[in-house]
C-alpha positions in Angstrom: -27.2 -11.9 19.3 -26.3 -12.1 15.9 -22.5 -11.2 14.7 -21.1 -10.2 11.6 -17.3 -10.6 10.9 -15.5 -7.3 9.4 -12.2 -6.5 9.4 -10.6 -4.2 11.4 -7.3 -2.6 9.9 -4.9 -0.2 12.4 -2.6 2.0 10.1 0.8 3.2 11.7 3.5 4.7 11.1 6.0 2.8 8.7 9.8 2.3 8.2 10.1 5.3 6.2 7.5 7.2 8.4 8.3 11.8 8.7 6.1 14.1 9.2 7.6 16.6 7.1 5.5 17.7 4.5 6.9 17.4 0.7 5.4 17.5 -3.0 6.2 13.3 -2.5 4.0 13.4 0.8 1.5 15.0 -0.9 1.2 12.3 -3.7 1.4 9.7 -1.0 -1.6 11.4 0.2 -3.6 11.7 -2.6 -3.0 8.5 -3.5 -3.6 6.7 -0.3 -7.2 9.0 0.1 -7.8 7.3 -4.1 -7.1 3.8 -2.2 -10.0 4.7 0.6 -12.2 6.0 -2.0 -11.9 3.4 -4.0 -12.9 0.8 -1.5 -15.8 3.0 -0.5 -16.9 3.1 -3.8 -16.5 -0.8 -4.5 -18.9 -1.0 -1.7 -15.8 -2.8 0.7 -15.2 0.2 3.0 -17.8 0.3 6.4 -15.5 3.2 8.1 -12.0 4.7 8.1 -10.6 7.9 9.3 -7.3 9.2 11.2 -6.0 8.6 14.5 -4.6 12.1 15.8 -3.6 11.1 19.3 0.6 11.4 18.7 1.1 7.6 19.0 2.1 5.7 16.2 -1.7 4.9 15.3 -2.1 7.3 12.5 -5.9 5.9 11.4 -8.0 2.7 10.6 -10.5 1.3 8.5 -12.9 -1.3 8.8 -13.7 -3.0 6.0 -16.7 -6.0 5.0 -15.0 -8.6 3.2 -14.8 -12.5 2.1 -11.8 -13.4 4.0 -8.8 -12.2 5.9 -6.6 -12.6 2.9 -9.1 -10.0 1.1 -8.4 -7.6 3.8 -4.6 -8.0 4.1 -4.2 -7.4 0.1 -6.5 -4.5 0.2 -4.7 -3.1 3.1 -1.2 -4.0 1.7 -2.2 -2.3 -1.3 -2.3 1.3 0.1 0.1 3.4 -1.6 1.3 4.5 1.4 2.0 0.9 2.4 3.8 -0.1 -0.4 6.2 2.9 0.1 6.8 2.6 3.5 5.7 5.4 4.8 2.6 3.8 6.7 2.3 0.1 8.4 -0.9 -2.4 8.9 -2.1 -4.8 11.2 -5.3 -6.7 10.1 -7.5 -8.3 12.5 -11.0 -10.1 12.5 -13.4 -8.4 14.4 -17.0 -9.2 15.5 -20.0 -7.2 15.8 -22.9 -7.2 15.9 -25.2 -7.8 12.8 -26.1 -4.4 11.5 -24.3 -2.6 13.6 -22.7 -0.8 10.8 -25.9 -0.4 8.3 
């Protein structure tokens, strides 16, 4: 078999991590749905979507990169991220060729 090597990216809750909702939550939001989006669009995303489970998994997203480094800007770039308010860890992961497609 054949494997392909994506990145897998768990999202969690960060430092600054509530629940309550706010007009600043909300641009978070937004602005971390733009980050997805844009990935998707640049042809980099293969899957994401939330966690709802109550742990402090809150979603991943797995992406088809060049390198770990790619993956580890691209998640570090998440508004969300940068602010604190959400966490990653980045890991290789191997699947099967296709699997995805």
């Amino acid at each position: 078999m054949e494997l392909e090597l994506l990145y897998l990216i768990i999202i969690k809750k960060g430092p600054v991590w509530t629940a309550e909702d706010s007009p600043e939550l909300d641009r978070l939001q937004e602005a971390h749905l733009a980050h997805i989006d844009g990935m998707r669009a640049d042809g980099l995303l293969v899957a994401a979507g939330p966690i709802d489970d109550g742990s402090d998994v809150r979603g991943i997203s797995i992406l088809r990169v060049e390198s770990l480094e790619r993956a580890t800007q691209l998640a570090a770039a998440d508004p969300s991220v940068c602010a604190g308010r959400l966490a990653t860890e980045v890991h290789p992961w191997y699947v099967p060729t296709g699997i995805f497609s």
